[in-house]
N, C-alpha and C positions, 0 to 999 in steps of 0.2 A: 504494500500500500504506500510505504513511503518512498519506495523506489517511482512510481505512477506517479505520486503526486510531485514530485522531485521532477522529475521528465516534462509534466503539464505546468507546473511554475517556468522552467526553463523555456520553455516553448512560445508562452505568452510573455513571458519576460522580451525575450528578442522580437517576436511580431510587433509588442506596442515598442518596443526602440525601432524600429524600422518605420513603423506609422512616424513616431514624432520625427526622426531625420528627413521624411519625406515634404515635412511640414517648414522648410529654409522660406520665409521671407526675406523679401529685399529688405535692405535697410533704406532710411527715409531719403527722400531724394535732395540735394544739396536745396533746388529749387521747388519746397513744395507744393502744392498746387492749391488756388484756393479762391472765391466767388464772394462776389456782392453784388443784394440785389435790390434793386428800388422798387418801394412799395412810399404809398402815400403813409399808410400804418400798417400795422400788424398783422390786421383782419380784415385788408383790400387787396385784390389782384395786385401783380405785380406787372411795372410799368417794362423794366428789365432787369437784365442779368446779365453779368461781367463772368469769363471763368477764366483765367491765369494762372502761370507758376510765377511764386515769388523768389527772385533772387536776391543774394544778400549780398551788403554792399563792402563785408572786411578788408576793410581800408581801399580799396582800390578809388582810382578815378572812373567816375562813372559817365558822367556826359561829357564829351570832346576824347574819352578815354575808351572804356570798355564798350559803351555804344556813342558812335562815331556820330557827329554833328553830321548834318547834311544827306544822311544813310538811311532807309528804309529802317526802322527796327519793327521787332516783332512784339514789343510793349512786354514784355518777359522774358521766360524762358522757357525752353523744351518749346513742344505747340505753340503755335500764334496764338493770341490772344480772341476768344470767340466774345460776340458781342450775340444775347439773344434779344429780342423786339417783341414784344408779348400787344401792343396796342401800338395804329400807328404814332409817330414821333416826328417831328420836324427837327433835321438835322443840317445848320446851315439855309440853305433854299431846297434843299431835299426833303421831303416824306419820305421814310423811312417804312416801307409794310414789317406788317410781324414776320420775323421768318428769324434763321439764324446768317450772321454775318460775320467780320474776320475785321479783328479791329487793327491795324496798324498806326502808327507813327513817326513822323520823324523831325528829332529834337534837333534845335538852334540855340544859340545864346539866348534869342530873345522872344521867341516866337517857335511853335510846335507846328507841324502840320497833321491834323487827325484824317485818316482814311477808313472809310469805309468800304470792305471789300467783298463782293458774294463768294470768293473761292475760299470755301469752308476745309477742315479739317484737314490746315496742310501744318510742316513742322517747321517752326521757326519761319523767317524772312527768303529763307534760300529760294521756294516756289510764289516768291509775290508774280503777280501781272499785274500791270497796272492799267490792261486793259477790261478789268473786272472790277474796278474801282466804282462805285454806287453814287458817293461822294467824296468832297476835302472842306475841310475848312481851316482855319490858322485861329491858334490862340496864343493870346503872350502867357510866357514862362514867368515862374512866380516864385519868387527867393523864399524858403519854408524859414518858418520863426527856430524850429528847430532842427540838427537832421533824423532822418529817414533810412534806417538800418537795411530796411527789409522793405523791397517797392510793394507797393498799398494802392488800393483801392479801392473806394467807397462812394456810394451816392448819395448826394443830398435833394432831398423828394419835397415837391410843395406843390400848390394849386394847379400852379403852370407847366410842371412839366417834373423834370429831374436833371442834374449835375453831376457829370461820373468826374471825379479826381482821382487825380491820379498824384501820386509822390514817390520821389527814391534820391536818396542822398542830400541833397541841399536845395532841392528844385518839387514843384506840382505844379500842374495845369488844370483848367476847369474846361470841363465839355460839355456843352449845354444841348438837352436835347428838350424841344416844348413840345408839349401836347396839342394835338390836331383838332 
């Protein structure tokens, strides 16, 4: 009996070590990934939705640096940054329909240019076209009171419409998108 039960401990002993080795997640991604969404409150549809990887900014230079003034960025990291449209949106002289879209960027000293792009679900800036561009508009750049470790993004939601900000390092811009 104690020889059986010796043999059937051993047995399930190694199967669940096998289960749990089978079980390697990644570990967290340098840039992880992460969403804001604009609602007027809590318990309203939502106007939109931001989804991005956040990268972080240890020490380096960030704008004229790691992402180059003048250059297409892809407003994070890994994936472009998806922009979704839940109700339409005036963005610029554009209406914007619901649907999902691919938000790019590209930063200046003084001045951002925002793109809107329909080619969804590509990675990073490397597949931009900018023959797929929806709209642009230009905002000016805004020296933050403090910095900005980790790029962020948040909406700020009122009567009129919603505000995606954006921030990283010493810099955010405001995107204004009004309701139709």
């Amino acid at each position: 009996m104690k020889k059986a039960f010796l043999i059937f401990f051993v047995a399930a002993t190694s199967l669940s070590f096998q289960y749990l080795q089978a079980q390697n997640f990644p570990e967290m991604d340098a840039s992880p990934m992460d969403l804001a969404m604009a609602r007027p409150d809590k318990k309203s549809p939502p106007l939109a939705r931001v989804i991005y990887s956040r990268p972080q900014k240890k020490g380096r230079d960030i704008f004229g640096g790691l992402v180059p003034y003048g250059e297409v960025w892809r407003t994070g990291a890994n994936e472009a940054t998806e922009l979704d449209i839940y109700v339409p949106l005036k963005f610029g002289s554009t209406v914007l329909k619901p649907g999902n879209y691919t938000l790019y960027t590209i930063p200046d000293e003084q001045n951002w240019t925002i793109i809107i792009n329909s080619d969804t679900n590509v990675w990073g800036a490397f597949s931009y076209k900018k023959e797929k561009d929806v709209a642009r508009i230009t905002v000016p750049c805004e020296q933050a009171v403090a910095p900005i470790e980790s790029l962020s993004m948040i909406f700020k939601t009122d009567s009129k419409g919603t505000i995606l900000m954006i921030g990283w390092d010493d810099h955010y811009v405001e995107i204004p998108f009004k309701k139709v």
